[in-house]
Predicted model as a PDB file, atoms N, CA, C, CB and O in Angstrom, pLDDT in the B-factor column:
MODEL        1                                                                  
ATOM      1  N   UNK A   1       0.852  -1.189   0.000  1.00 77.00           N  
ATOM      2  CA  UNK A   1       0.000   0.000   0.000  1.00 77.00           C  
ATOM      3  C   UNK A   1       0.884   1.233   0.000  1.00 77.00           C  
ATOM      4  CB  UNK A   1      -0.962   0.008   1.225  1.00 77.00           C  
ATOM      5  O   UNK A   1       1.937   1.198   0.636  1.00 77.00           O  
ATOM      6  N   UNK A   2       0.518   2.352  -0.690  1.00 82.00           N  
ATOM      7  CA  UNK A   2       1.184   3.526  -0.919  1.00 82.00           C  
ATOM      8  C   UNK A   2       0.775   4.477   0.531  1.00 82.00           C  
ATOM      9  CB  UNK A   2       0.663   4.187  -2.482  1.00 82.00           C  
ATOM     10  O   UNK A   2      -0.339   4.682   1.013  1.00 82.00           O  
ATOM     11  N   UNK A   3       1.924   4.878   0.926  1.00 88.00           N  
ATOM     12  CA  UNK A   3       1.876   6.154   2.101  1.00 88.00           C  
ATOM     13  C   UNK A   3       1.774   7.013   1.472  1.00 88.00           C  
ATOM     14  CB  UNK A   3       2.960   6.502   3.057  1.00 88.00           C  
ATOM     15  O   UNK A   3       1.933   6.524   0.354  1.00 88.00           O  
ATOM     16  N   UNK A   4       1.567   8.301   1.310  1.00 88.00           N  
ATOM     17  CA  UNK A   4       1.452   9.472   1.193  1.00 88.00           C  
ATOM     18  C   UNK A   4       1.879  10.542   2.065  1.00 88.00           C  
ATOM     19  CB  UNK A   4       0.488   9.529   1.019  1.00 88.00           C  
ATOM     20  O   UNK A   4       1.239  10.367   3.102  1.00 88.00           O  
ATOM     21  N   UNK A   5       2.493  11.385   2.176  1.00 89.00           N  
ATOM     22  CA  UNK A   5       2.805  12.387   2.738  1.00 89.00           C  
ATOM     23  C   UNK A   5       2.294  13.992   2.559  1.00 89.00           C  
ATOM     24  CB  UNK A   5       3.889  12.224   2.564  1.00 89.00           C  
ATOM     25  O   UNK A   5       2.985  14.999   2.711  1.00 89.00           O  
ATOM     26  N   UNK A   6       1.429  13.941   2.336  1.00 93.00           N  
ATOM     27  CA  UNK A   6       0.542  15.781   1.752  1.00 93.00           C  
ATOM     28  C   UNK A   6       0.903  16.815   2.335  1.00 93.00           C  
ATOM     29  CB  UNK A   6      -1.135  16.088   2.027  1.00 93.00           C  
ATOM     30  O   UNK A   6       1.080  16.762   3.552  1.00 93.00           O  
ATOM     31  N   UNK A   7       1.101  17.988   1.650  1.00 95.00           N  
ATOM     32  CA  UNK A   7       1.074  18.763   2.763  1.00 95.00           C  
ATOM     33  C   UNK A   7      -0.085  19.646   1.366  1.00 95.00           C  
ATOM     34  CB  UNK A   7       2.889  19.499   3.642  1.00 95.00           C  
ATOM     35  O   UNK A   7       0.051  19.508   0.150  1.00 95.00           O  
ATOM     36  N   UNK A   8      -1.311  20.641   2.199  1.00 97.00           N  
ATOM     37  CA  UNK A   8      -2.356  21.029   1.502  1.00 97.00           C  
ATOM     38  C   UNK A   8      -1.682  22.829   1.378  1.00 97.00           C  
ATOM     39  CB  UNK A   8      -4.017  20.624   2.423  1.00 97.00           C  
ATOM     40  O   UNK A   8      -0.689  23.368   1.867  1.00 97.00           O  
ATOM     41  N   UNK A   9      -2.671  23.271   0.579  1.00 97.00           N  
ATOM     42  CA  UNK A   9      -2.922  24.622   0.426  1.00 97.00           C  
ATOM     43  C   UNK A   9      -4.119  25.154   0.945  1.00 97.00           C  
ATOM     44  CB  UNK A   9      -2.873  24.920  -0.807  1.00 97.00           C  
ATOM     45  O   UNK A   9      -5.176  24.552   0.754  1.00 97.00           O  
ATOM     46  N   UNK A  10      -4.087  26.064   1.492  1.00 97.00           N  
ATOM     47  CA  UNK A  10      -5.744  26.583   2.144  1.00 97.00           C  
ATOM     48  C   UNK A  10      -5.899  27.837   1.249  1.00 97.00           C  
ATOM     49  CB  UNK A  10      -5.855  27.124   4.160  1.00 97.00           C  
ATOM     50  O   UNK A  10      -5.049  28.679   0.962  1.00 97.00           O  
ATOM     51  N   UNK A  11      -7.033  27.759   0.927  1.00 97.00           N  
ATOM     52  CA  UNK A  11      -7.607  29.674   1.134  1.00 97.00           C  
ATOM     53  C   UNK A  11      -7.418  30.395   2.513  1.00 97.00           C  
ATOM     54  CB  UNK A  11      -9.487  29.889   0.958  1.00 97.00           C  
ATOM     55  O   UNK A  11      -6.855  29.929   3.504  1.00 97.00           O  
ATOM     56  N   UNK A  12      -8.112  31.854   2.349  1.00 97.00           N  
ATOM     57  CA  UNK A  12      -8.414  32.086   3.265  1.00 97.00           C  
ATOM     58  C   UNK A  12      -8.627  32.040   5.090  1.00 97.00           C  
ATOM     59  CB  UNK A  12      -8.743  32.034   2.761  1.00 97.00           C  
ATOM     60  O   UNK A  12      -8.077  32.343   6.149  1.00 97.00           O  
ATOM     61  N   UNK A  13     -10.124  31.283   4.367  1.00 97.00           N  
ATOM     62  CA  UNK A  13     -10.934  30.606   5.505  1.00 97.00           C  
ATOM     63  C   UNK A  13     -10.132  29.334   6.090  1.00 97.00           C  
ATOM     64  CB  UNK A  13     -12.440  30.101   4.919  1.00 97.00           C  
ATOM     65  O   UNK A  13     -10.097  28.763   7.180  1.00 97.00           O  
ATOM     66  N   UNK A  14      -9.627  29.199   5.083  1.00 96.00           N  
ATOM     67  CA  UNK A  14      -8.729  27.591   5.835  1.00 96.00           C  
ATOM     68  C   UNK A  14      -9.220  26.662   5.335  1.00 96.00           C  
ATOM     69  CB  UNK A  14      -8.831  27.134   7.480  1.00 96.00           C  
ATOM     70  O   UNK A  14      -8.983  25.537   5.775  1.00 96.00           O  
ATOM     71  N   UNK A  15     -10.215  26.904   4.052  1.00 98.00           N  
ATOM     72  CA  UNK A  15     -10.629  24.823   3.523  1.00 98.00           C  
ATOM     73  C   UNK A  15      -9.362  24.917   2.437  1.00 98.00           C  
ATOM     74  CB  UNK A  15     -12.894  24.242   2.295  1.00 98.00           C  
ATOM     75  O   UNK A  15      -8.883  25.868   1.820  1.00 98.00           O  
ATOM     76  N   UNK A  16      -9.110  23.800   2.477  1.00 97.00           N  
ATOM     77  CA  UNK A  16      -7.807  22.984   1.754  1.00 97.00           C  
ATOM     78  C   UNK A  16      -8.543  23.295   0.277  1.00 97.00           C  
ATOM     79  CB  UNK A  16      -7.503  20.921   2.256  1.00 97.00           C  
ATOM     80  O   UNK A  16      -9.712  22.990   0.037  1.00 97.00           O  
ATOM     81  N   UNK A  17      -7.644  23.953  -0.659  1.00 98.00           N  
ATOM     82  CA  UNK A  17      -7.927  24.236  -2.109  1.00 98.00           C  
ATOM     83  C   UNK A  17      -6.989  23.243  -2.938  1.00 98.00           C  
ATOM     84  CB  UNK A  17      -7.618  25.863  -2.494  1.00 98.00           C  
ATOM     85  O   UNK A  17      -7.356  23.170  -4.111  1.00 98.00           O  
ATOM     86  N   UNK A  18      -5.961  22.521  -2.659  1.00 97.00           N  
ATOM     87  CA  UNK A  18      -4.562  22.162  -3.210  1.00 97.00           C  
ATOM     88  C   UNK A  18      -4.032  21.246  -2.493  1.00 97.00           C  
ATOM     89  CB  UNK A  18      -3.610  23.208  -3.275  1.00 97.00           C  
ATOM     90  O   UNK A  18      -4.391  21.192  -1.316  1.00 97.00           O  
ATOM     91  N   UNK A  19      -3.127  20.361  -2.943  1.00 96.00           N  
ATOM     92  CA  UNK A  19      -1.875  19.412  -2.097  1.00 96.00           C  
ATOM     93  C   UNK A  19      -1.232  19.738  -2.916  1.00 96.00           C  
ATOM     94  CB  UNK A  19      -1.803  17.782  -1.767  1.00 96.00           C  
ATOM     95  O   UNK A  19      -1.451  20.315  -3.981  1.00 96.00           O  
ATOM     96  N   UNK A  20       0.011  19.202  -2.223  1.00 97.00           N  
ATOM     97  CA  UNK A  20       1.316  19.318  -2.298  1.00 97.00           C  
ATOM     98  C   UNK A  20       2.279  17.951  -2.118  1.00 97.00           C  
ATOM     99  CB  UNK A  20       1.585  20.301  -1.335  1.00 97.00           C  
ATOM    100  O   UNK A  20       2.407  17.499  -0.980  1.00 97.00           O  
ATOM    101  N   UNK A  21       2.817  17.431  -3.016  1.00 95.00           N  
ATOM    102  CA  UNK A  21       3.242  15.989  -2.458  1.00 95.00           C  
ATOM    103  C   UNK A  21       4.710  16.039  -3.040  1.00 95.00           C  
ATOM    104  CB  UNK A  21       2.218  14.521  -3.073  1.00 95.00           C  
ATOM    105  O   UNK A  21       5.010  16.505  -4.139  1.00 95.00           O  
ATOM    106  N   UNK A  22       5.514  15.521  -2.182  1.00 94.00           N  
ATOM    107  CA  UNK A  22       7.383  14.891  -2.703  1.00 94.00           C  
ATOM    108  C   UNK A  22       6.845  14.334  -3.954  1.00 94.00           C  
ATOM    109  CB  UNK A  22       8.445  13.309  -1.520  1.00 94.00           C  
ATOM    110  O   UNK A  22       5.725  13.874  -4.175  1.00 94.00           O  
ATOM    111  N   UNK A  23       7.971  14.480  -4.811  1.00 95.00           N  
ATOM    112  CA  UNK A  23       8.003  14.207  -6.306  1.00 95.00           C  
ATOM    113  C   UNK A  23       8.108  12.540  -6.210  1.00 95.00           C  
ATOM    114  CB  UNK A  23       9.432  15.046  -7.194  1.00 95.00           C  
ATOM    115  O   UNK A  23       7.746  11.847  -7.161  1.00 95.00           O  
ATOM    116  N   UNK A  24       8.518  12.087  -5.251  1.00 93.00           N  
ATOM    117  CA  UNK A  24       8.801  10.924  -5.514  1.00 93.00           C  
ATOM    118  C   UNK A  24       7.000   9.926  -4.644  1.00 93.00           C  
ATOM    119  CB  UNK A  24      10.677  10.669  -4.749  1.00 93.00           C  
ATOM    120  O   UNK A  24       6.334   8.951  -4.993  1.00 93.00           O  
ATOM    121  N   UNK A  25       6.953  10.534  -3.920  1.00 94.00           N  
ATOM    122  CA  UNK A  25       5.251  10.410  -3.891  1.00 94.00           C  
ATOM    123  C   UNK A  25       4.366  10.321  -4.883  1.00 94.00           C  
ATOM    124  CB  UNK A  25       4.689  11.386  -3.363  1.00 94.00           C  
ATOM    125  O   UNK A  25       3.498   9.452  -4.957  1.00 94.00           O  
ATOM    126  N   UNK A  26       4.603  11.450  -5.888  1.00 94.00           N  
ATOM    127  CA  UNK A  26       3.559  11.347  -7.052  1.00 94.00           C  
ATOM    128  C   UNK A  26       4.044  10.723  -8.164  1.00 94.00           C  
ATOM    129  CB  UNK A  26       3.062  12.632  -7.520  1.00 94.00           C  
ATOM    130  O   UNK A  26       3.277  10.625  -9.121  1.00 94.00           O  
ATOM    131  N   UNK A  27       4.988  10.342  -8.237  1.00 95.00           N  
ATOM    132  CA  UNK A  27       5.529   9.557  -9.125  1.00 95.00           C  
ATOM    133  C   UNK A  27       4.964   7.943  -8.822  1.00 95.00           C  
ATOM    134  CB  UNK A  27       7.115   9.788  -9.025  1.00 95.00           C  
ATOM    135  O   UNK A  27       4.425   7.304  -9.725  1.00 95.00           O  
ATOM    136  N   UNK A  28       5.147   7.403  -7.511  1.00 93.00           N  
ATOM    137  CA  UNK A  28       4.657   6.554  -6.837  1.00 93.00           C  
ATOM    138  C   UNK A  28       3.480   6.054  -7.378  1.00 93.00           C  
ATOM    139  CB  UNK A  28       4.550   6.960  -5.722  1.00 93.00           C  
ATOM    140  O   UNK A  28       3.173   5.089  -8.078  1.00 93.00           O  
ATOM    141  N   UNK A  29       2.920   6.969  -6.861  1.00 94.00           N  
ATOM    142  CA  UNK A  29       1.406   7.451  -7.146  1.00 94.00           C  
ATOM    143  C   UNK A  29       1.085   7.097  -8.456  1.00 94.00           C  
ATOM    144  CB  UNK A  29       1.146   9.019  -7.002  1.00 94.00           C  
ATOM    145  O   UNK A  29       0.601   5.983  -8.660  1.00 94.00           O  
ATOM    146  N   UNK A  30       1.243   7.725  -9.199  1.00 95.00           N  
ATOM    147  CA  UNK A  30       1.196   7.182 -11.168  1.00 95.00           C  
ATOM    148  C   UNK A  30       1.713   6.264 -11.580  1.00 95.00           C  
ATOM    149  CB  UNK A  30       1.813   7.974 -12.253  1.00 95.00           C  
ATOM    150  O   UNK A  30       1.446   6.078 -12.767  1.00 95.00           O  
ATOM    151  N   UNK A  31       2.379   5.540 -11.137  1.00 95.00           N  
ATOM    152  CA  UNK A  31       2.898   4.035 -11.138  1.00 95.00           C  
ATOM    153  C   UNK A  31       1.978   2.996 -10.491  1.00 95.00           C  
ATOM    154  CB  UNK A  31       4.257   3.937 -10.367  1.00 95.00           C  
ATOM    155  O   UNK A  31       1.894   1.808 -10.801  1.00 95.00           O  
ATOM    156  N   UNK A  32       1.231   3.717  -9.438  1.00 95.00           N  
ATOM    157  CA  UNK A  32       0.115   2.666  -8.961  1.00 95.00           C  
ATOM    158  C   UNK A  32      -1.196   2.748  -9.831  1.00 95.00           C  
ATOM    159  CB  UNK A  32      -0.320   2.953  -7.363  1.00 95.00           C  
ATOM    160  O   UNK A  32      -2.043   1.882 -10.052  1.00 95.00           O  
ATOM    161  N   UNK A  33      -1.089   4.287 -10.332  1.00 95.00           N  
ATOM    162  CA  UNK A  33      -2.187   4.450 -10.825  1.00 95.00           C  
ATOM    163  C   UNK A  33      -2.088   3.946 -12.369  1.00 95.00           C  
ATOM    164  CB  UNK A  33      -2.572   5.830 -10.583  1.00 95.00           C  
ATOM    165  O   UNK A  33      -3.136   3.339 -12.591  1.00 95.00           O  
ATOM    166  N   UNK A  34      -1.298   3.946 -13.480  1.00 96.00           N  
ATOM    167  CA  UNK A  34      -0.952   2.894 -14.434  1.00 96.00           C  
ATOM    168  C   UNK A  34      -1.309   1.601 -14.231  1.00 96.00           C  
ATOM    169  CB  UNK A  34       0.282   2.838 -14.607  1.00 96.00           C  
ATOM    170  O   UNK A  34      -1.963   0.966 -15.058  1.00 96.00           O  
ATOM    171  N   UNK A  35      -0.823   1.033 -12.898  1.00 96.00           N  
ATOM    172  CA  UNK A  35      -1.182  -0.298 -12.865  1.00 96.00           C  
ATOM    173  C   UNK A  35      -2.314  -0.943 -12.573  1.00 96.00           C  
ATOM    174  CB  UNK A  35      -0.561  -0.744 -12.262  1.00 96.00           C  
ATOM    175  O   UNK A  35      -2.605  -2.106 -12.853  1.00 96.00           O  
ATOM    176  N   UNK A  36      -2.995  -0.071 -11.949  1.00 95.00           N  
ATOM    177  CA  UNK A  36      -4.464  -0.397 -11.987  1.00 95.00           C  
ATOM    178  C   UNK A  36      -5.192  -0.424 -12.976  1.00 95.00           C  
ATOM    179  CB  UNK A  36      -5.093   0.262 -11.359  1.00 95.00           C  
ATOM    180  O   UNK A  36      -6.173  -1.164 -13.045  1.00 95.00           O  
ATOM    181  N   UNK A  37      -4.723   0.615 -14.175  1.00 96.00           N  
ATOM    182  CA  UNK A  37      -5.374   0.569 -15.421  1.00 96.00           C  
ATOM    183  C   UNK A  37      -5.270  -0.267 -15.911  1.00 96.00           C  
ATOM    184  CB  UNK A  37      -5.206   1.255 -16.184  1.00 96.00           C  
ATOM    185  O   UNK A  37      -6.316  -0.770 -16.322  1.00 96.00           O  
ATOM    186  N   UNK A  38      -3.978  -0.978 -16.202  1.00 95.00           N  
ATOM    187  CA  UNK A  38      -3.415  -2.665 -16.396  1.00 95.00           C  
ATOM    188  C   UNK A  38      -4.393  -3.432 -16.272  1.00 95.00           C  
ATOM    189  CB  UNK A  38      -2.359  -3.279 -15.360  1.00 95.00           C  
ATOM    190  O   UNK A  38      -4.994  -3.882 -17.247  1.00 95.00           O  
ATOM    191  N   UNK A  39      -4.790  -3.776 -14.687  1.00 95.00           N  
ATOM    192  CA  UNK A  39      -5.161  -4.500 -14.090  1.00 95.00           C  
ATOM    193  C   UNK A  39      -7.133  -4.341 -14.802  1.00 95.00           C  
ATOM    194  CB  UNK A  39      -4.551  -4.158 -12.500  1.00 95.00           C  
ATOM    195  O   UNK A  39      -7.847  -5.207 -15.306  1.00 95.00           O  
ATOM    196  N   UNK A  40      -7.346  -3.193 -14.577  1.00 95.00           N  
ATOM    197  CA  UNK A  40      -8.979  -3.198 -15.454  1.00 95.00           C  
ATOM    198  C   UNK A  40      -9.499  -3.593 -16.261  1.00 95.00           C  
ATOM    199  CB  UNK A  40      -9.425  -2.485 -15.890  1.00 95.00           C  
ATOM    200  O   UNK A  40     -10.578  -4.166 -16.411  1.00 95.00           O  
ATOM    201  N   UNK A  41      -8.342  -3.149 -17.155  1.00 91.00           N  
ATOM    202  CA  UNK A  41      -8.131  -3.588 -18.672  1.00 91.00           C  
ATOM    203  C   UNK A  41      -8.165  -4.562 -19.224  1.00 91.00           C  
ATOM    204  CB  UNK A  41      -7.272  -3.409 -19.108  1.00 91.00           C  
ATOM    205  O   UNK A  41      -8.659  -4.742 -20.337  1.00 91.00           O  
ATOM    206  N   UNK A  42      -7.341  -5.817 -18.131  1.00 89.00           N  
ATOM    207  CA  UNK A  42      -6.912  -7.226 -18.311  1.00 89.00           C  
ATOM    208  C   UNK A  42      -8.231  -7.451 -17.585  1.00 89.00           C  
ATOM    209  CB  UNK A  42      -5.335  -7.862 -17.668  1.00 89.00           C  
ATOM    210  O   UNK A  42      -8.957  -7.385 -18.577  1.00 89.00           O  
ATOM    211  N   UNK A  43      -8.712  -7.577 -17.003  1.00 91.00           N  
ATOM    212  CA  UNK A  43      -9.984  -7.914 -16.562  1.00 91.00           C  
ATOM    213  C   UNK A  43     -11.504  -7.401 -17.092  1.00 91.00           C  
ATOM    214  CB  UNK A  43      -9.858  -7.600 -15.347  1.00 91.00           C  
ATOM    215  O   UNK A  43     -12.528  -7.807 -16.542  1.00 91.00           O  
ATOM    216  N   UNK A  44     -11.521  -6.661 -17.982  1.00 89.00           N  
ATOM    217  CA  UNK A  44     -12.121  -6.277 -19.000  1.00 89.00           C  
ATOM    218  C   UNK A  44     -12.197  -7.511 -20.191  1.00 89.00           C  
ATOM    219  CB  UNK A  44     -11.422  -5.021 -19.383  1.00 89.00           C  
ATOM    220  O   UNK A  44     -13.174  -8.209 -20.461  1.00 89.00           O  
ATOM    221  N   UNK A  45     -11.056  -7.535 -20.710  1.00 84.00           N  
ATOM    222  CA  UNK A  45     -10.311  -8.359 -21.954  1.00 84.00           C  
ATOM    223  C   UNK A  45     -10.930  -9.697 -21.414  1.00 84.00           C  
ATOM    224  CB  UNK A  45      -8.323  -8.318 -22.075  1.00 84.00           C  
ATOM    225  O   UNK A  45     -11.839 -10.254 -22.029  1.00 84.00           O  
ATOM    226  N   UNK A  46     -10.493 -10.117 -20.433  1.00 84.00           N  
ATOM    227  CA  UNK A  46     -10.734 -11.128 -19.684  1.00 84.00           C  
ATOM    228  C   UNK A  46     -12.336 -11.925 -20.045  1.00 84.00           C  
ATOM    229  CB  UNK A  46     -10.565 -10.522 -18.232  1.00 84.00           C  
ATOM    230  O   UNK A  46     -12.639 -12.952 -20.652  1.00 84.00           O  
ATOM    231  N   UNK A  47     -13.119 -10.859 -19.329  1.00 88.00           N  
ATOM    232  CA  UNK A  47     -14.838 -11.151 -19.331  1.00 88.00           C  
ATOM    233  C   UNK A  47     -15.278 -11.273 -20.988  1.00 88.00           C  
ATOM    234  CB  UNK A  47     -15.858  -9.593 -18.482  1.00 88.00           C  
ATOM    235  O   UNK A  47     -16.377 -11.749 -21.273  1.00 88.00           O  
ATOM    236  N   UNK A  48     -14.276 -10.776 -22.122  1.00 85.00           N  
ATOM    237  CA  UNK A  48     -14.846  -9.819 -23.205  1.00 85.00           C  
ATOM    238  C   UNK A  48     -14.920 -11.776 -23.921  1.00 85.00           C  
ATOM    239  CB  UNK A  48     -13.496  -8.026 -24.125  1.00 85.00           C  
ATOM    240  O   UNK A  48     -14.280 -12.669 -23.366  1.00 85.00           O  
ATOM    241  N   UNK A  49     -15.791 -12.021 -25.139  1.00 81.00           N  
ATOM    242  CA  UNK A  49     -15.895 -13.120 -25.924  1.00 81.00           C  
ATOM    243  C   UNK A  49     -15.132 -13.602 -26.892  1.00 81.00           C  
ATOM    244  CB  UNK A  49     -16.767 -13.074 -26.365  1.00 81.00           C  
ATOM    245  O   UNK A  49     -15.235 -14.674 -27.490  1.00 81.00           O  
ATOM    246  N   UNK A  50     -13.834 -12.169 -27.093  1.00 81.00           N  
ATOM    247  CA  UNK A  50     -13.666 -11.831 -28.145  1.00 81.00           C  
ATOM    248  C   UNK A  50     -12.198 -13.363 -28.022  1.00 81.00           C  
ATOM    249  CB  UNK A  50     -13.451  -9.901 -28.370  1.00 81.00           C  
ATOM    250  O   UNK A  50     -12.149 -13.791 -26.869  1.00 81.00           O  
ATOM    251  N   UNK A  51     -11.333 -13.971 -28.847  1.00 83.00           N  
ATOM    252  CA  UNK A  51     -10.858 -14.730 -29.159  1.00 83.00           C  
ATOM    253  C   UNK A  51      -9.311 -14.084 -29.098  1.00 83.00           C  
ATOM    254  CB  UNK A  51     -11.516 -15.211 -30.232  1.00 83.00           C  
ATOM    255  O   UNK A  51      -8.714 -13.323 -29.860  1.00 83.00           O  
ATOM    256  N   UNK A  52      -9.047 -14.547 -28.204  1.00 82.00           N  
ATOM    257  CA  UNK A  52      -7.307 -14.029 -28.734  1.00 82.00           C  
ATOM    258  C   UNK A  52      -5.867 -14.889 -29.246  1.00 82.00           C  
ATOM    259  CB  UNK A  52      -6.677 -13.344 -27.450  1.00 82.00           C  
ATOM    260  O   UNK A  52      -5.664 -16.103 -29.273  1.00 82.00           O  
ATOM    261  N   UNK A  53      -4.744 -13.442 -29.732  1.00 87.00           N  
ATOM    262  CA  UNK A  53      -4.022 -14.266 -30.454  1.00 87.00           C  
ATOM    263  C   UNK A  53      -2.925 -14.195 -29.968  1.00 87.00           C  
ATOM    264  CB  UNK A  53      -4.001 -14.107 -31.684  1.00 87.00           C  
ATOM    265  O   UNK A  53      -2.922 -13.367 -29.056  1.00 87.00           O  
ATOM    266  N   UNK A  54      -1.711 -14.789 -30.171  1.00 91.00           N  
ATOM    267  CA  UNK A  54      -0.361 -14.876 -29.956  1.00 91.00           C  
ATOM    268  C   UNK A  54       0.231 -13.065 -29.811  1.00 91.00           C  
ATOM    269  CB  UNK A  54       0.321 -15.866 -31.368  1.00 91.00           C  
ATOM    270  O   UNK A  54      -0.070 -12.051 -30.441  1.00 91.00           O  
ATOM    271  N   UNK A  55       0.986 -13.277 -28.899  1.00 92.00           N  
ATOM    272  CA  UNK A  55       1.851 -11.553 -29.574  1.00 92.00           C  
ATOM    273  C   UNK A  55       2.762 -11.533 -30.803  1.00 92.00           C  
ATOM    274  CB  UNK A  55       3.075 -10.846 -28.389  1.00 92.00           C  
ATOM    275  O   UNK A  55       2.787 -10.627 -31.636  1.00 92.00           O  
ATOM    276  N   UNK A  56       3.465 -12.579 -30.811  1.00 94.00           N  
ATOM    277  CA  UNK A  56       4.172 -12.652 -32.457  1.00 94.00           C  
ATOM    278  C   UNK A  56       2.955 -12.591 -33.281  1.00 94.00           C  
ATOM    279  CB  UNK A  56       5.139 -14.233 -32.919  1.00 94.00           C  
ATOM    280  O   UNK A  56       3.096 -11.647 -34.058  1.00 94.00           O  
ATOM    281  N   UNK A  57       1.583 -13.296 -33.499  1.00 93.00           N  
ATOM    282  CA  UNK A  57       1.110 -13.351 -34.365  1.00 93.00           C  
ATOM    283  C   UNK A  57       0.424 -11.563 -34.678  1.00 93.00           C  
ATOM    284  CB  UNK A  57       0.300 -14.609 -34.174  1.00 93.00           C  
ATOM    285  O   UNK A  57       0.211 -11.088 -35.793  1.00 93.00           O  
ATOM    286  N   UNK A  58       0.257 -11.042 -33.679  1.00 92.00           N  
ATOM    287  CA  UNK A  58      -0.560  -9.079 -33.709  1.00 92.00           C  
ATOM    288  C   UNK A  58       0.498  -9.075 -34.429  1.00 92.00           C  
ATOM    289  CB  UNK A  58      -0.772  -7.605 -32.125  1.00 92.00           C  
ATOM    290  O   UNK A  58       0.328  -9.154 -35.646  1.00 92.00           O  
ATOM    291  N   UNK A  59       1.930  -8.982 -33.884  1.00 93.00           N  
ATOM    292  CA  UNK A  59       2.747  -8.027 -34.198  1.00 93.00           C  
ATOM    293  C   UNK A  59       3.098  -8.178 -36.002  1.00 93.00           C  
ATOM    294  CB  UNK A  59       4.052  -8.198 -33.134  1.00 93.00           C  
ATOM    295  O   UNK A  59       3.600  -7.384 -36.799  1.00 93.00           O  
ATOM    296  N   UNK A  60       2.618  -9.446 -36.137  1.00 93.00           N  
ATOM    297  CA  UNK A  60       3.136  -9.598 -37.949  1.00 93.00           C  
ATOM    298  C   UNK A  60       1.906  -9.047 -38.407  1.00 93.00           C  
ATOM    299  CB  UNK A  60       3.473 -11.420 -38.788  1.00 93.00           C  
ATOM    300  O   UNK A  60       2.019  -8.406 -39.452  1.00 93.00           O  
ATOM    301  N   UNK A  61       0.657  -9.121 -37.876  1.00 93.00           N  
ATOM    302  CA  UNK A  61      -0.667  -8.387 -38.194  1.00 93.00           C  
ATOM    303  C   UNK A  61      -0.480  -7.060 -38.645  1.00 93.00           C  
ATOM    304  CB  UNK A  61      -1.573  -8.303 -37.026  1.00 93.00           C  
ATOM    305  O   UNK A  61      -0.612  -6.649 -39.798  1.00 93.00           O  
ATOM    306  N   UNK A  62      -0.024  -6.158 -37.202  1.00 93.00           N  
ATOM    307  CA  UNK A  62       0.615  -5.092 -37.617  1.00 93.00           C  
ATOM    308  C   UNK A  62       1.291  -4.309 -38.282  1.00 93.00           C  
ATOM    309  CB  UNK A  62       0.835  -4.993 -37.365  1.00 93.00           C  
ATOM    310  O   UNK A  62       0.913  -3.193 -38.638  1.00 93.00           O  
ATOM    311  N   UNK A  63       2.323  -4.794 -38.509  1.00 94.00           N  
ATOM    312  CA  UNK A  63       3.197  -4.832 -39.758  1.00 94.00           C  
ATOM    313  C   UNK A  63       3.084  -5.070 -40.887  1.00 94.00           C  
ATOM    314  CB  UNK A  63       3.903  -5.380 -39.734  1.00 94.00           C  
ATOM    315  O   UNK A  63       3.823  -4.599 -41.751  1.00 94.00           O  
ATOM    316  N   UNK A  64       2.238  -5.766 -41.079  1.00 93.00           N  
ATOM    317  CA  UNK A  64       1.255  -6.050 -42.102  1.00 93.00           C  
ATOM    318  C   UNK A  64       0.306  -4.946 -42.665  1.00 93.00           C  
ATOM    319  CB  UNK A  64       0.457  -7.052 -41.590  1.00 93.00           C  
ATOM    320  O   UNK A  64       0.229  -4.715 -43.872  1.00 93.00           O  
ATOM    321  N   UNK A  65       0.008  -4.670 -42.272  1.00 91.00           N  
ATOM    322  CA  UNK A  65      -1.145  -3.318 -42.346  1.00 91.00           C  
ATOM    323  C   UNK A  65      -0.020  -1.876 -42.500  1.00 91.00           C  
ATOM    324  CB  UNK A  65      -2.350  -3.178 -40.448  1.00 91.00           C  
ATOM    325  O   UNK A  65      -0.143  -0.964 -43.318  1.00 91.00           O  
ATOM    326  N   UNK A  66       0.846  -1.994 -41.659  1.00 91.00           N  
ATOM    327  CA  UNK A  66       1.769  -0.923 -41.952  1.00 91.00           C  
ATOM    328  C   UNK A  66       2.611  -0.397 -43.369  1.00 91.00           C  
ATOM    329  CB  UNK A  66       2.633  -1.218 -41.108  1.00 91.00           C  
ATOM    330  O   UNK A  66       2.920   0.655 -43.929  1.00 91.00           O  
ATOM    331  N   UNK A  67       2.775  -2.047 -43.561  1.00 90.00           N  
ATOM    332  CA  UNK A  67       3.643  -2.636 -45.222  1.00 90.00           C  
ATOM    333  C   UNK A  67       2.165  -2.266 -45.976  1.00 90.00           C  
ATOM    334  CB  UNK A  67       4.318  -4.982 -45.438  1.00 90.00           C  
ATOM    335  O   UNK A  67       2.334  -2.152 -47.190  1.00 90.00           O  
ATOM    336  N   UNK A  68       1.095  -2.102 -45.656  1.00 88.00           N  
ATOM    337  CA  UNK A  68       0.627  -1.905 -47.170  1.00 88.00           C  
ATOM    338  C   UNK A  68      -0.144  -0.620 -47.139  1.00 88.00           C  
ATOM    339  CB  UNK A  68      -0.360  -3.176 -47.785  1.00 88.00           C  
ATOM    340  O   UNK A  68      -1.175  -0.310 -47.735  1.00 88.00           O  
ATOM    341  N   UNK A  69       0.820   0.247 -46.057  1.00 76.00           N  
ATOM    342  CA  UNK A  69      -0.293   1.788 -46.739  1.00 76.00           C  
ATOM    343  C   UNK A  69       0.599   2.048 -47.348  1.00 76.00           C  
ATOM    344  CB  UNK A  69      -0.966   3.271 -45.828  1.00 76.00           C  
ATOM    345  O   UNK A  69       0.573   3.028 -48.092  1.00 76.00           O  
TER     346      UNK A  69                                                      
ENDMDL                                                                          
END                                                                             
């Protein structure tokens, strides 16, 4: 699990408008948050009907389509 360390910005009155986090916090942070997208995604794909293929086999797919525009 990710710690966090914040420190906020207030207005005024004092309600928190902003954070403030170590670079290496939010970096953290977007590395967890990438991987969750991963993780959705593949579990998306997962439920989906659709039939899948080899990665050598996309990648000559690809290339394929590339070679003929």
């Amino acid at each position: 699990m990710l710690t966090l360390n914040p420190q906020y910005i207030t207005d005024h009155s004092g309600k928190k408008i902003s954070v403030v986090l170590p670079i290496k916090d939010f970096k953290a942070m977007m590395e967890e948050l990438e991987e969750l997208a991963d993780i959705k995604l593949y579990d998306e794909v997962k439920k989906s009907d659709e039939i899948s293929i080899p990665i050598d086999e996309a990648f000559k797919m690809i290339e394929a389509k590339r070679k003929a525009k």
